[in-house]
C-alpha positions in Angstrom: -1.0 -71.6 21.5 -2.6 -73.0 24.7 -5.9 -73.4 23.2 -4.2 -75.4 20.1 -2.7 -77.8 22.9 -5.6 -78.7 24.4 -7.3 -79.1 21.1 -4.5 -81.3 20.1 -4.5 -83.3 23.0 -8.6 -83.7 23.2 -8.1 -85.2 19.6 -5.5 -87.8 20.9 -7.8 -88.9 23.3 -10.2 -90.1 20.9 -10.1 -94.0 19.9 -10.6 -93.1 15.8 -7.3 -90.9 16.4 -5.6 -94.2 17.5 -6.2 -96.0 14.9 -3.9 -94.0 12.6 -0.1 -95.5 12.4 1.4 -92.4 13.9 4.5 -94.2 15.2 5.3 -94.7 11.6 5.5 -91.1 10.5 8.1 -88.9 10.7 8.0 -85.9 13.3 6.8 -83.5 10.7 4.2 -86.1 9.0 3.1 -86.2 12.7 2.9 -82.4 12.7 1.5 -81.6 9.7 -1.7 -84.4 9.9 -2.6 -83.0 13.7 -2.7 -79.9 12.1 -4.5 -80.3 9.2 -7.0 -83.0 11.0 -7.2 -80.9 13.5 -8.7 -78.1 11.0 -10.8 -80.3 9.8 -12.7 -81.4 12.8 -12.8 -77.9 14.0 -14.7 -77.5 10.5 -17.0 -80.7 10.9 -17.7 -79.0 14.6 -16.9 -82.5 16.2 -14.4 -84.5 18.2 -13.1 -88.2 15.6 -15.1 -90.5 17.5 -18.3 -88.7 16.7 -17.2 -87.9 13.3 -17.0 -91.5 12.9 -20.0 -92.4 14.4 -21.8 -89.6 12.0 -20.5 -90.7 8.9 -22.7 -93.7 8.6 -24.5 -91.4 6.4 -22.0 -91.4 3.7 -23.7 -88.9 1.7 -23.2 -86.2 4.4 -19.5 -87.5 4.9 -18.5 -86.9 1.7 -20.8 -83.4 1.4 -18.5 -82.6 4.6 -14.9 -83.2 3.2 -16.1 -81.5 -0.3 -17.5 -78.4 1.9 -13.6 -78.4 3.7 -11.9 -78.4 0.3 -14.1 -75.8 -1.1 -13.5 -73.6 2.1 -9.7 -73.9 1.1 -10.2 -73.4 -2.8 -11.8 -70.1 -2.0 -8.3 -69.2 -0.3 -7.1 -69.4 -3.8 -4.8 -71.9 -2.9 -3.1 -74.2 -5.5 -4.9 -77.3 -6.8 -2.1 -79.6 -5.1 -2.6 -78.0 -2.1 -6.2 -78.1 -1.4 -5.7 -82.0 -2.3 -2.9 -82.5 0.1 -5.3 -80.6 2.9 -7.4 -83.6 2.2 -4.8 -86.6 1.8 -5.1 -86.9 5.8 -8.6 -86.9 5.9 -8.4 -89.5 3.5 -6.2 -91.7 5.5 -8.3 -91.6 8.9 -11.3 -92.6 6.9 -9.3 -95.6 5.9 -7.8 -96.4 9.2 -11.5 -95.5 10.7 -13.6 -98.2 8.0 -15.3 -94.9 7.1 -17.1 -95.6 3.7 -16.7 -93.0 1.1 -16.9 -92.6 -2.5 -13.6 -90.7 -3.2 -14.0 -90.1 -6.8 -17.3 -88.3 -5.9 -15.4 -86.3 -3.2 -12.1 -86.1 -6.1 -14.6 -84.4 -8.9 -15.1 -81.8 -7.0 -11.3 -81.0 -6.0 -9.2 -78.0 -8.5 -6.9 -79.2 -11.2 -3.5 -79.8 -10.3 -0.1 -79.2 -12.1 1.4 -82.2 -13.7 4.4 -80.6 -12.7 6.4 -78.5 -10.4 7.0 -75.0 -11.8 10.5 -74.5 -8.9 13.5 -74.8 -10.3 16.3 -76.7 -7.9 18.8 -73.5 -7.1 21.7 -73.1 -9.0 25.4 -74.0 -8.3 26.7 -71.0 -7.9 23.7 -69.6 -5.9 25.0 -73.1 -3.5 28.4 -70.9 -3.6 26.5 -67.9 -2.4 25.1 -69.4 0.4 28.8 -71.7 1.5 30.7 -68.4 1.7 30.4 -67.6 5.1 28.6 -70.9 6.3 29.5 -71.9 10.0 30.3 -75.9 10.1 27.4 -77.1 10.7 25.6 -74.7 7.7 28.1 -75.9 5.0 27.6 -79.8 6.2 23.8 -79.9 6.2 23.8 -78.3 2.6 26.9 -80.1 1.2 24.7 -83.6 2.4 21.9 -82.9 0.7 23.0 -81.5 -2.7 25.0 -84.7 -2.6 22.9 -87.0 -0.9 19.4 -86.1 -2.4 17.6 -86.9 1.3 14.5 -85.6 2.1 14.5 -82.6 4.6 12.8 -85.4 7.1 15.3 -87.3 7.0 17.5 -84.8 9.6 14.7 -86.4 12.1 16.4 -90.0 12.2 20.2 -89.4 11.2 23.2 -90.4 13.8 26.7 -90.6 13.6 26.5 -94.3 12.8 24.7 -94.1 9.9 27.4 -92.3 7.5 31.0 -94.4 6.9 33.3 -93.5 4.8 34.2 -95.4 1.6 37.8 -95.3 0.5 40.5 -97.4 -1.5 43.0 -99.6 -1.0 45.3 -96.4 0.0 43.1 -94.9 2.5 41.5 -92.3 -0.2 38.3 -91.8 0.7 36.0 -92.4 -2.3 32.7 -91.5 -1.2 30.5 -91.9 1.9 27.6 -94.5 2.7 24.6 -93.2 4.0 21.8 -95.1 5.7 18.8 -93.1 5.7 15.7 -94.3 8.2 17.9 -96.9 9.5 15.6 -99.4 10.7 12.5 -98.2 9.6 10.5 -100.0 6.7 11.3 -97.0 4.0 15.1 -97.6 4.9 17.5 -97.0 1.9 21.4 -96.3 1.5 22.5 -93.2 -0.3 26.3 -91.6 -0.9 28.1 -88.4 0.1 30.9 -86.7 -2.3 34.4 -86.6 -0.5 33.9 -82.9 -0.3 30.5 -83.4 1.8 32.0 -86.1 3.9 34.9 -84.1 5.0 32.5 -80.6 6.0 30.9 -82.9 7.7 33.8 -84.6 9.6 35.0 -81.2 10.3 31.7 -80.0 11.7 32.2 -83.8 14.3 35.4 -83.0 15.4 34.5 -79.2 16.2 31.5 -80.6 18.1 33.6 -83.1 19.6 36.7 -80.4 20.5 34.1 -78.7 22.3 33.4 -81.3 24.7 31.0 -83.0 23.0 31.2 -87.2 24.0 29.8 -88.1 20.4 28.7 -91.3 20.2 27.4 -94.0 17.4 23.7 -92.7 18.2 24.6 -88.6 19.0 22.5 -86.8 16.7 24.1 -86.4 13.2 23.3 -82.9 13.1 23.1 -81.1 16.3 20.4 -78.2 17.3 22.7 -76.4 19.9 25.0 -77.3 22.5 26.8 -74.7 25.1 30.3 -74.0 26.6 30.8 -72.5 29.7 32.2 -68.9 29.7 33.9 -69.8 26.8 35.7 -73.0 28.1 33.7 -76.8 26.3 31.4 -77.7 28.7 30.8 -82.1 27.7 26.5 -82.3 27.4 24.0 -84.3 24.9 23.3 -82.1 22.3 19.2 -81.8 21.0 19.2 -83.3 17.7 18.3 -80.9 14.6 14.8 -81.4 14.0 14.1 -81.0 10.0 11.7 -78.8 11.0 15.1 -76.2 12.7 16.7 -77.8 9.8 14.3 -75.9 7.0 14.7 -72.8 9.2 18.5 -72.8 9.5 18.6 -73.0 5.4 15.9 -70.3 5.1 17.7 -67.8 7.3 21.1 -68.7 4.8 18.8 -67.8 1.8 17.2 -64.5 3.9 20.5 -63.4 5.0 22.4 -63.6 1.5 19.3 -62.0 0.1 18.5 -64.5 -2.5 14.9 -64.4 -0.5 14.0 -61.2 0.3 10.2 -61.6 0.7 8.0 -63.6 2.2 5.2 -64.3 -1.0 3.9 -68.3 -0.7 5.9 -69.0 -4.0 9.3 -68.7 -4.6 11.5 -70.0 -7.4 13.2 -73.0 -5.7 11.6 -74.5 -2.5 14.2 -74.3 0.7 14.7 -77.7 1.0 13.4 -80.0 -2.0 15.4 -77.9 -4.0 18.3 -79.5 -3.1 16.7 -82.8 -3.9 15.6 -81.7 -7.6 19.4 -80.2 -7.8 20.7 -84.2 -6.8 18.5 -85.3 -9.2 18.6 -82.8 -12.2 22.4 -83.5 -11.7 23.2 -86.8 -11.1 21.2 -88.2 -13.6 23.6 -86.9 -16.2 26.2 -89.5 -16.0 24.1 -92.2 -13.8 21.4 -94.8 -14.7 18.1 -93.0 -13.9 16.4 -96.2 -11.9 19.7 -95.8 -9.8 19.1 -92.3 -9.1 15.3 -93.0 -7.4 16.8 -95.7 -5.6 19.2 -93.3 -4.2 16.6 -90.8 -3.5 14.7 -93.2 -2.0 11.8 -94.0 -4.2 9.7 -97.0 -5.5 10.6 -98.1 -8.4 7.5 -100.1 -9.1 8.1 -103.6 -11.1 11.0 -102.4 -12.1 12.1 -103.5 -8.5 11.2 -107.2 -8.7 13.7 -107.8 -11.8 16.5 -105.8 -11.6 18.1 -105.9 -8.6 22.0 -103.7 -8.4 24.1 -104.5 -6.1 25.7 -102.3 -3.5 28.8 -101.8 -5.4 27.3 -101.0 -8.5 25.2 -98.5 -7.7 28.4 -96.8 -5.6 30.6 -97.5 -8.8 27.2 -95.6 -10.6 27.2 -93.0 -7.9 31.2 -92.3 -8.0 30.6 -90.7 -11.4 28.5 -88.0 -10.5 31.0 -87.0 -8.0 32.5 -84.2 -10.0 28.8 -83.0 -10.6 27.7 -83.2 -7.1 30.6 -81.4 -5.9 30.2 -77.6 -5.4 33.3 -76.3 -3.8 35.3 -75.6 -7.3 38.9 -75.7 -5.3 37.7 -79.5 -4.1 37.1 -79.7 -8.0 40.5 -78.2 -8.8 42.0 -80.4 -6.6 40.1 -83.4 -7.6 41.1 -82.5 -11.4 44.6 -82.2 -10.4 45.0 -85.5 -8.6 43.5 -87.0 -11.5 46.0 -85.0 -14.0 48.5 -86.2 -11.3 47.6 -89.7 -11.9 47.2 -89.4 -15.1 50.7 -88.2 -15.8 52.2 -90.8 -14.1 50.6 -93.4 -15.5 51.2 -91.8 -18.7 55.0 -92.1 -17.6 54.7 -95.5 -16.3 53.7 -96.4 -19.8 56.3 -94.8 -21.5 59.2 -96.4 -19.4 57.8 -99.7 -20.2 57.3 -98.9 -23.9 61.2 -98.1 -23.4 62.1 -101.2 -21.1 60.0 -103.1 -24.4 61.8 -101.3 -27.5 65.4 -101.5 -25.2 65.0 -105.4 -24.9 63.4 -105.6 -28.9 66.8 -104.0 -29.8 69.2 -106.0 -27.8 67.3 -108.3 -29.5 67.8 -107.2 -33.0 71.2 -106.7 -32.2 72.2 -109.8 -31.3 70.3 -111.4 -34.5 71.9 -108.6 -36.7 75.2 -109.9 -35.7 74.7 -113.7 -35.5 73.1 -113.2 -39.6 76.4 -110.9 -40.1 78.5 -113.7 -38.7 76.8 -115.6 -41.2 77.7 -113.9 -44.5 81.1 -113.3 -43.6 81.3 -117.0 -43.1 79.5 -117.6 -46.8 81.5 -115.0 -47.8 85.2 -116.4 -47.0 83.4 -120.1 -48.2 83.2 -118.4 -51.6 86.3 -117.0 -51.8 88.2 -120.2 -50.3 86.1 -121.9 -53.5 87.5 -119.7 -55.5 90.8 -119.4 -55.0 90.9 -123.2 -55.2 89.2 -123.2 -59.2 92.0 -120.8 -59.8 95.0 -122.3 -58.5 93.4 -126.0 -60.2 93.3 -124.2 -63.7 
């Protein structure tokens, strides 16, 4: 581990390793491209600068980066792996002015799958796992089945950046999320009333344990102590995505719906929440509104059509009851509804009776003016009568 450090560091003291936009990238981007480039210039047997300085000669430049690939092919690693090994690489060229003919250095990389082959998990297997959650388990999986966020984004969330939504009685509706607040890649996602209130509950058991929370205390929280038992107030280490992909692996390990540790498995720990969003979601909403809530580019499409806020909520709000996972929330939900529905139902039938109460006063009153009417004709006739008979 030592040896990795000083590796690490001896590659940020290079200039070339400057030149990359690392205060853009997420902790694990951050993570995962020291690592990788850090491989690769172990390969190359050379420090960035010099790497840099040697790849003037394109030819052995690209020979180099197909040479790396290869090395990773014969690990019999999937096609879409050996190219993301690569996509770093790639981007310190670029940052670097380093000439190279990537569709030379791309001919030579493995096929990749068009598609995924994971499934997202299932509902009920989200029931498995909820069971015996703790607070903050049940939040951080109730978010992002109903959020659709990217595991990442655990590494920028605060308290200020979820509000509730609710109607003109207090109901809450949904929640509004603001995911990479302040960052260029910045969007606003929604939370099901179910996920908003395990997550409220997890703040106020954080906060009843003598938490100060804050608009900027972590969203999700890594730790934080007590004192033999009795809340001790500290600032809490914020849950990293990188603890948050272990805490939802040990809820999968310990429920035994992973039992092995094989490089495949048939829904990935944490995008597989994503693809559930998604595969869900898309049922009953506008698809172009579902990538905006996940968060990605819509291409052209973006130019011209341009939602608003509110519609894309009003969107979101029905794929509530199919974001939500809890089936006594659903219940409850369903009974409110059948709640509301019966009263309006009634509401309607008291002013259908109000309506056919005032259409027979109504009625009444013009059944007995006509009545008045023909009695009066009626004693006419008769009084006419009477007179021709007493004349003759």
């Amino acid at each position: 581990m030592g040896e990795l450090m000083t590796a690490t560091e001896t590659l940020r003291g290079s200039v070339a390793w400057g030149n990359l936009p690392w205060q853009k990238y997420a902790p694990d981007t951050v993570r995962l491209y020291e690592w990788i480039l850090g491989k690769f210039f172990d390969f190359a047997g050379m420090d960035p600068d010099a790497f840099v300085a040697k790849a003037v000669d394109r030819k052995w430049a690209e020979q180099t980066m197909i040479s790396f690939a290869k090395k990773h092919m014969d690990r019999k690693l999937a096609g879409g792996s050996v190219v993301l090994f690569l996509a770093p690489v790639k981007k310190f060229c670029k940052m670097n002015d380093v000439d190279v003919n990537w569709d030379r250095v791309g001919a030579h990389m493995p096929k990749q799958r068009k598609y995924a082959s994971d499934r997202p998990p299932t509902m009920d297997e989200v029931r498995i796992l909820l069971q015996d959650a703790d607070l903050r388990l049940k939040a951080a999986i109730l978010f992002m089945v109903a959020s659709g966020i990217r595991i990442g984004a655990w590494d920028y969330l605060k308290v200020k950046d979820v509000e509730p939504v609710t109607d003109e009685e207090g109901k809450v509706l949904c929640a509004r999320v603001k995911v990479y607040a302040g960052e260029e890649e910045g969007y606003v996602t929604y939370l099901t009333p179910e996920a908003w209130a395990a997550l409220k509950a997890y703040l106020d058991f954080r906060s009843m344990n003598g938490e100060a929370i804050g608009p900027d205390s972590p969203l999700m929280a890594q730790r934080f102590k007590t004192k033999r038992g009795n809340p001790t107030t500290i600032l809490p280490l914020r849950l990293s995505s990188r603890g948050a992909r272990m805490l939802l692996e040990g809820a999968l390990r310990s429920h035994k719906i992973r039992t092995d540790f094989r490089r495949r498995h048939e829904f990935k720990v944490a995008h597989g929440y994503r693809k559930l969003f998604k595969t869900r979601a898309q049922v009953t909403m506008k698809p172009i509104l579902v990538e905006m809530l996940m968060g990605h580019d819509v291409g052209l499409e973006a130019s011209y059509y341009k939602p608003s806020e509110r519609e894309i909520m009003e969107d979101y709000l029905k794929a509530v009851p199919l974001l939500t996972v809890s089936r006594e929330f659903q219940q409850e939900k369903e009974i409110r509804g059948l709640a509301a529905t019966i009263e309006e139902q009634t509401q309607l039938l008291s002013e259908e009776r109000e309506r056919f109460e005032r259409e027979k006063s109504s009625w009444e009153s013009k059944f007995q003016e006509l009545h008045s009417q023909v009695q009066d004709i009626v004693r006419e006739r008769e009084a006419e009568l009477a007179a021709k008979k007493s004349a003759g």
